[in-house]
N, CA and C atoms as a LAMMPS dump frame, in Angstrom:
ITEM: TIMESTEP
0
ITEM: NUMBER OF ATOMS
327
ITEM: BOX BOUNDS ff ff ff
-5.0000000000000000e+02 5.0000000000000000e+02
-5.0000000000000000e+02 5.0000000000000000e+02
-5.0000000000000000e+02 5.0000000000000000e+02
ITEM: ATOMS id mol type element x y z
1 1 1 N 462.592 359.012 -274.663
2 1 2 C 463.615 360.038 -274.547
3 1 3 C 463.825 360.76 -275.881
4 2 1 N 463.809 360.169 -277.007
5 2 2 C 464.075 360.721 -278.215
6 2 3 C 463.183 361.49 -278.503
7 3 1 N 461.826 361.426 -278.524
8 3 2 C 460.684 362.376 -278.486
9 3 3 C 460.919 363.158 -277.775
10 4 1 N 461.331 363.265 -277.094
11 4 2 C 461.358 364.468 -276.117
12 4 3 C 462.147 365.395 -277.061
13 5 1 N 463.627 365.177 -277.139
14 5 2 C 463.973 365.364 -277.845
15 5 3 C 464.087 366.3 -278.964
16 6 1 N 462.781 365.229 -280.194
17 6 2 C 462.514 365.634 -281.48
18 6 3 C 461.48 366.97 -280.882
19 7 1 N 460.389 366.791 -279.747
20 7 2 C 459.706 367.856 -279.374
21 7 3 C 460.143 369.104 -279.077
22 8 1 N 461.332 369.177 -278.184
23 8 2 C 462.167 370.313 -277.927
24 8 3 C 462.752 370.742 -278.934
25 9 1 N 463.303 370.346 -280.204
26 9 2 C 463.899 370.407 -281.355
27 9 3 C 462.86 371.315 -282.369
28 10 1 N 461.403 370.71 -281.99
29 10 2 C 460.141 371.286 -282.74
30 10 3 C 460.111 372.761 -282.294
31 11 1 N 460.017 372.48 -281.095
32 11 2 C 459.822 373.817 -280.126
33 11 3 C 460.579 374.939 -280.644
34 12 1 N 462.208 374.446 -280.717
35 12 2 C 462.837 376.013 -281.354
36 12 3 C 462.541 375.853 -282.256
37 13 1 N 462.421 375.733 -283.602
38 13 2 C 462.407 375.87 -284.619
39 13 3 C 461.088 376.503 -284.803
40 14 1 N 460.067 376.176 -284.313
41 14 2 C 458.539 376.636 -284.475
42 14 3 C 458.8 378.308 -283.676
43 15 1 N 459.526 378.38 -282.456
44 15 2 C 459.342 379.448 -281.583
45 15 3 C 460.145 380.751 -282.353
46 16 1 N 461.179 380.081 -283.397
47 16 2 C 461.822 380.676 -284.46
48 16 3 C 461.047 381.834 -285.301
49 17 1 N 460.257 381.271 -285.197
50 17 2 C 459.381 381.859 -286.671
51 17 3 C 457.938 382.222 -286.546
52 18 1 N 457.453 381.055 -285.094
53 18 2 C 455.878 381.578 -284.683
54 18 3 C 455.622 382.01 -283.291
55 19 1 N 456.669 381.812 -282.643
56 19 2 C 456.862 382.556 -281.044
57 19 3 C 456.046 381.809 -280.475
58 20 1 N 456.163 380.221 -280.901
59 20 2 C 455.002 379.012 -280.184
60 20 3 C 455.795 378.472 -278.695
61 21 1 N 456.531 378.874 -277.865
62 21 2 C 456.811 378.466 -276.791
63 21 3 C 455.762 379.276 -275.785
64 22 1 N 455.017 380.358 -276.361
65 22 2 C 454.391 381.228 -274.5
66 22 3 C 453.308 380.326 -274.402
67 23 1 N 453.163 379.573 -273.029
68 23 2 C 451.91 378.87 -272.878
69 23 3 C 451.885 377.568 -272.62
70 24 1 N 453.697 377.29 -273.412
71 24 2 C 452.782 375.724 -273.533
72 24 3 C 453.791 375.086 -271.909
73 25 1 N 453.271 374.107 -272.015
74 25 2 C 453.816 373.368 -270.126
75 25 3 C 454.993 372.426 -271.036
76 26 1 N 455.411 371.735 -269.632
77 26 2 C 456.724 370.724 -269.517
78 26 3 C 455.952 369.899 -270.66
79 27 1 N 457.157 368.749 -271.214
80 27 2 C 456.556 367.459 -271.777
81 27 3 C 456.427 366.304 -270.917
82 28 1 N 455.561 365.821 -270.729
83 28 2 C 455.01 365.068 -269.861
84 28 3 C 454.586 363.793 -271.454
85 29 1 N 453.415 364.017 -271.866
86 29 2 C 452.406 363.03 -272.811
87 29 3 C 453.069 363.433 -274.286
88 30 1 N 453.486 363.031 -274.703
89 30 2 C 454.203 363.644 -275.585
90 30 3 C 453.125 363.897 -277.084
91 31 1 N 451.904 363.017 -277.309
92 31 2 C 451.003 362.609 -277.933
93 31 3 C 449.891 364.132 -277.812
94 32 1 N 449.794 364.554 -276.383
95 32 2 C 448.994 365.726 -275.602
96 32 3 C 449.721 367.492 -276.356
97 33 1 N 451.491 367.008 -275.838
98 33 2 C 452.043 368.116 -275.992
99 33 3 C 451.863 368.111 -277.493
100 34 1 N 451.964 367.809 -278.443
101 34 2 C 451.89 367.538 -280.282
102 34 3 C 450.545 368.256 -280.172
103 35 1 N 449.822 368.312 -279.446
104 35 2 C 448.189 368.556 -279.792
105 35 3 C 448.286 370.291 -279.184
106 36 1 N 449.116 370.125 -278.447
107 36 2 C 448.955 371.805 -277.766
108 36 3 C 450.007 372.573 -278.795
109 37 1 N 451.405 371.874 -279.096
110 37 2 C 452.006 372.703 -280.078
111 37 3 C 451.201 373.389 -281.484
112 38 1 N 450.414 371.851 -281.812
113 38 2 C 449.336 372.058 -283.107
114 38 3 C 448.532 373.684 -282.609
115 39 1 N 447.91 373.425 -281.484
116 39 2 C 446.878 374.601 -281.101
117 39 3 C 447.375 376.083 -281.069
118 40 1 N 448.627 375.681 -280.593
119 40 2 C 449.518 376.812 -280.232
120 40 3 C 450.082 377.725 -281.649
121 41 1 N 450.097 376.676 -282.571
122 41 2 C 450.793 377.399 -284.554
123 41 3 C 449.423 377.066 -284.931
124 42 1 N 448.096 376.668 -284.855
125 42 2 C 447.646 377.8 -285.533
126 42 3 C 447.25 378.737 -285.257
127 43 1 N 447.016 379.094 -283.933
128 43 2 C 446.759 380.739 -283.295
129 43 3 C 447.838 381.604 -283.831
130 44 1 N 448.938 381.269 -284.203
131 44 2 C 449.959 382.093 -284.316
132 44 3 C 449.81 382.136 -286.208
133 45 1 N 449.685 381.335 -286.697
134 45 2 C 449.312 381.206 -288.235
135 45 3 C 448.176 382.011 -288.503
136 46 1 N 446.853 381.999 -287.937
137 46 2 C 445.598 382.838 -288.074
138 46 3 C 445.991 384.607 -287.931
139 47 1 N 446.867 384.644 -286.631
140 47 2 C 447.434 385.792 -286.638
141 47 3 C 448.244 386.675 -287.637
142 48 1 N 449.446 385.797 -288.292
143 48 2 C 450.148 386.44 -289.217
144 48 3 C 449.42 386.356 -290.405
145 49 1 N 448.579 385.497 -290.73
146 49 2 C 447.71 385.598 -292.088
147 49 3 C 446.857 386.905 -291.772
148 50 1 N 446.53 387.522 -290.916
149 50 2 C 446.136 388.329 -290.299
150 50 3 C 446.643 389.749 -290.572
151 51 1 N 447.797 389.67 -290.309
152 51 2 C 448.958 390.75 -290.238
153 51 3 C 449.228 391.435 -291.335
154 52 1 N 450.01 390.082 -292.076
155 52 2 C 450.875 390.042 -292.903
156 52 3 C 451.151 389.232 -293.766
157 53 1 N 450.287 388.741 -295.178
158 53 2 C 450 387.7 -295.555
159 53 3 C 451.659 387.667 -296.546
160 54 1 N 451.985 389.041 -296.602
161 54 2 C 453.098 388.529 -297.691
162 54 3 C 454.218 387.558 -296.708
163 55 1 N 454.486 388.066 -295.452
164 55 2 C 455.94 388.161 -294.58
165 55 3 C 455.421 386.507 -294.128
166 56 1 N 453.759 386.213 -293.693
167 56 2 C 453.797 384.641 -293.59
168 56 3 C 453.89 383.374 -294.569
169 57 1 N 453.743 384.519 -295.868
170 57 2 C 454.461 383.297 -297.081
171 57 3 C 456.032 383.467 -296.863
172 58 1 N 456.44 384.115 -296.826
173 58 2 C 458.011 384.2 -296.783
174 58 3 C 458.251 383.402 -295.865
175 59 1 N 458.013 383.419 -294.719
176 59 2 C 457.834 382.3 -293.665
177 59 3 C 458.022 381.345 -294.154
178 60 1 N 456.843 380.712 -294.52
179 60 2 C 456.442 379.064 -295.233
180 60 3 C 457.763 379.098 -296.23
181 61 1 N 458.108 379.795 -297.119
182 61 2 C 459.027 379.531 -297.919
183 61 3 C 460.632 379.429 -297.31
184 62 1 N 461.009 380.149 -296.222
185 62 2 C 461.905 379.798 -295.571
186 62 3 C 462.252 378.048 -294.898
187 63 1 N 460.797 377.931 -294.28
188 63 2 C 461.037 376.748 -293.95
189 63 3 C 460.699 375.851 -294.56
190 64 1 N 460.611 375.925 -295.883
191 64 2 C 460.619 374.934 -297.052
192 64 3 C 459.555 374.298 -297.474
193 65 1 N 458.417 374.862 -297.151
194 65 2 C 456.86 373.586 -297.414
195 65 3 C 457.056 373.781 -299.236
196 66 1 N 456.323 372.96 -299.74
197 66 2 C 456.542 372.326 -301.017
198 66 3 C 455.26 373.566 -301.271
199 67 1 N 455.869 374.756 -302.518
200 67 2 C 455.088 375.596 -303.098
201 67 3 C 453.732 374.879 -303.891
202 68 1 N 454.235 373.784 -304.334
203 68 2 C 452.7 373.6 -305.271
204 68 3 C 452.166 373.343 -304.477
205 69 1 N 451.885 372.247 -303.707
206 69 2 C 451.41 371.967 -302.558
207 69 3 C 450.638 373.021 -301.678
208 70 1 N 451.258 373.901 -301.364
209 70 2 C 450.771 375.496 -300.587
210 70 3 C 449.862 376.095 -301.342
211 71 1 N 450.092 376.384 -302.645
212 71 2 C 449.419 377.074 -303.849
213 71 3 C 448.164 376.425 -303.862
214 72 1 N 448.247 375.175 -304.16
215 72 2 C 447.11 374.12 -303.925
216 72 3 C 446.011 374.545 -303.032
217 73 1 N 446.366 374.333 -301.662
218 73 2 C 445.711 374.168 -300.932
219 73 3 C 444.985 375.676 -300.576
220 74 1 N 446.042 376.875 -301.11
221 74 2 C 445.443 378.214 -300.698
222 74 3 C 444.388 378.81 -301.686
223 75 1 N 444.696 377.367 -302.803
224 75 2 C 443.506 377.861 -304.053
225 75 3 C 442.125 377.561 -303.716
226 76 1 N 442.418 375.785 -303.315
227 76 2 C 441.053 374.819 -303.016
228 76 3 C 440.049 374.286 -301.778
229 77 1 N 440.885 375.377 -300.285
230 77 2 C 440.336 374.85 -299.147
231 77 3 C 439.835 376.099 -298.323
232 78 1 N 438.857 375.987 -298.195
233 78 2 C 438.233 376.942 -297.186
234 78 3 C 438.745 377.909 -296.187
235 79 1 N 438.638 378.815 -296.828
236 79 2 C 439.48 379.266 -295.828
237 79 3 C 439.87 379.613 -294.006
238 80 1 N 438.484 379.139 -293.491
239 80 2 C 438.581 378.533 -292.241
240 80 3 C 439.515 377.36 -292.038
241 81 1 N 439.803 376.109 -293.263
242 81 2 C 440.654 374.956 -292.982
243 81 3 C 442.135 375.297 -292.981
244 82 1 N 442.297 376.397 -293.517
245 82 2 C 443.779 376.441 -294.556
246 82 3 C 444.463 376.324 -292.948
247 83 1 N 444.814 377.267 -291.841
248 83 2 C 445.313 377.412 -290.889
249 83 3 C 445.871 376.006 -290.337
250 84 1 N 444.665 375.367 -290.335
251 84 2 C 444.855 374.049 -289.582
252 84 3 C 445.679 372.798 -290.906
253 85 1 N 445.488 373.06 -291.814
254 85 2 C 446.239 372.192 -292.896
255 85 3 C 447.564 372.813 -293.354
256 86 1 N 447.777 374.1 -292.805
257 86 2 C 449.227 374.523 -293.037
258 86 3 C 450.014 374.126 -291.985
259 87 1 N 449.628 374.201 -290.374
260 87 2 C 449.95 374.217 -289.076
261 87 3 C 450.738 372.652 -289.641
262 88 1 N 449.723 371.383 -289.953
263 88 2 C 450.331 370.29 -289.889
264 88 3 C 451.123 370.532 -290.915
265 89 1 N 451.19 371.082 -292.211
266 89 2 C 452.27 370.974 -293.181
267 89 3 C 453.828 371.478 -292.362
268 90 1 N 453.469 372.728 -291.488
269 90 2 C 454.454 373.08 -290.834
270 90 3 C 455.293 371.862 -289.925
271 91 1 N 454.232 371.64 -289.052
272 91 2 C 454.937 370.496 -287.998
273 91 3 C 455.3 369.07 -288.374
274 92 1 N 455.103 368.67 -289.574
275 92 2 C 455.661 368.023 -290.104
276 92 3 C 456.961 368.036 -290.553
277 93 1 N 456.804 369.006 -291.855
278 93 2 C 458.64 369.722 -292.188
279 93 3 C 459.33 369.888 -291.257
280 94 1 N 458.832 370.679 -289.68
281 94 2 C 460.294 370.892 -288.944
282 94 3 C 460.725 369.86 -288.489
283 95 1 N 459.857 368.795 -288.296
284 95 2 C 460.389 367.21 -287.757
285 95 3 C 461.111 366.506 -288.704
286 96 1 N 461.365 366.743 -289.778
287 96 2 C 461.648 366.086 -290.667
288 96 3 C 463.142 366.796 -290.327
289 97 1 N 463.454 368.182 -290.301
290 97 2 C 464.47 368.955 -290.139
291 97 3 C 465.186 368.207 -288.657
292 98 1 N 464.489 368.129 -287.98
293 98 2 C 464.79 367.97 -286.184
294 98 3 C 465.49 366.372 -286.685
295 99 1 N 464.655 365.344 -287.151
296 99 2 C 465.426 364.273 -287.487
297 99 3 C 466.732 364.134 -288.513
298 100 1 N 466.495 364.607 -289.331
299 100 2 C 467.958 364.945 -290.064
300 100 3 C 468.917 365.423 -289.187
301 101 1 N 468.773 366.282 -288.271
302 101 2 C 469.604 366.71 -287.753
303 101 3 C 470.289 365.856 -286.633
304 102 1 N 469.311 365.357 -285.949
305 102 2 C 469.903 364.461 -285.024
306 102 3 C 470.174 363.374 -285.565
307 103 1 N 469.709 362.665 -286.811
308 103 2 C 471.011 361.423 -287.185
309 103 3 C 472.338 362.332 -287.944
310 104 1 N 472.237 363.331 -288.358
311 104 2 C 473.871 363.852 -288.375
312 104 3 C 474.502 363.781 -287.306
313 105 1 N 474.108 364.707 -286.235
314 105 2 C 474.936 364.95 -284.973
315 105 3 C 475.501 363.485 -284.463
316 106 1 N 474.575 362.092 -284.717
317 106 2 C 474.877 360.501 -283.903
318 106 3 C 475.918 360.441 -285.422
319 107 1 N 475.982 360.637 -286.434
320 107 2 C 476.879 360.142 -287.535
321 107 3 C 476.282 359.229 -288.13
322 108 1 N 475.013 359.178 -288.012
323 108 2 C 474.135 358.237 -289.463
324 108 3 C 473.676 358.605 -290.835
325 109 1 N 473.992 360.042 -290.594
326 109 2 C 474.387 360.373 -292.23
327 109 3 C 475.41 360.57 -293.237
């Protein structure tokens, strides 16, 4: 139940910023749905790097990924990989956000 949850929690926050809700189905596998959200931000990441490389750093910097870290990786990785190694930097941070949030709301912080 809590996954579900933290997934739906992912969902806005990602649909916030990468419009990752068109496409994807119910949560059912929750292990499956993580793999389609993944698929789903980086199509949407390839796109705005695409677009608009300044407005998708502003992005990343809104939702907080660790600049050296970013800098890093946009210096030293191929740029076919970067998409897919930002996507997880992304879906990581917002879970991290989604859990903070829900032990505030229970009062465990």
């Amino acid at each position: 139940m809590e996954d579900k949850i933290i997934l739906n929690g992912l969902i806005e926050k990602l649909d916030k910023d990468f419009e990752i809700s068109d496409g994807l189905i119910e949560i059912n596998d929750s292990g499956k749905y993580l793999e389609d959200i993944r698929k789903h931000l980086i199509e949407k990441i390839i796109e705005q790097m695409e677009k608009n490389f300044e407005r998708f750093l502003n992005t990343l910097y809104r939702i907080d990924l660790d600049e050296t870290k970013l800098s890093e990786i946009l210096a030293t990785h191929a740029v076919a990989d970067i998409p897919e190694i930002i996507a997880d930097m992304i879906i990581e941070r917002q879970m991290q956000r989604v859990k903070t949030q829900l032990l505030y709301k229970q009062g465990k912080l």
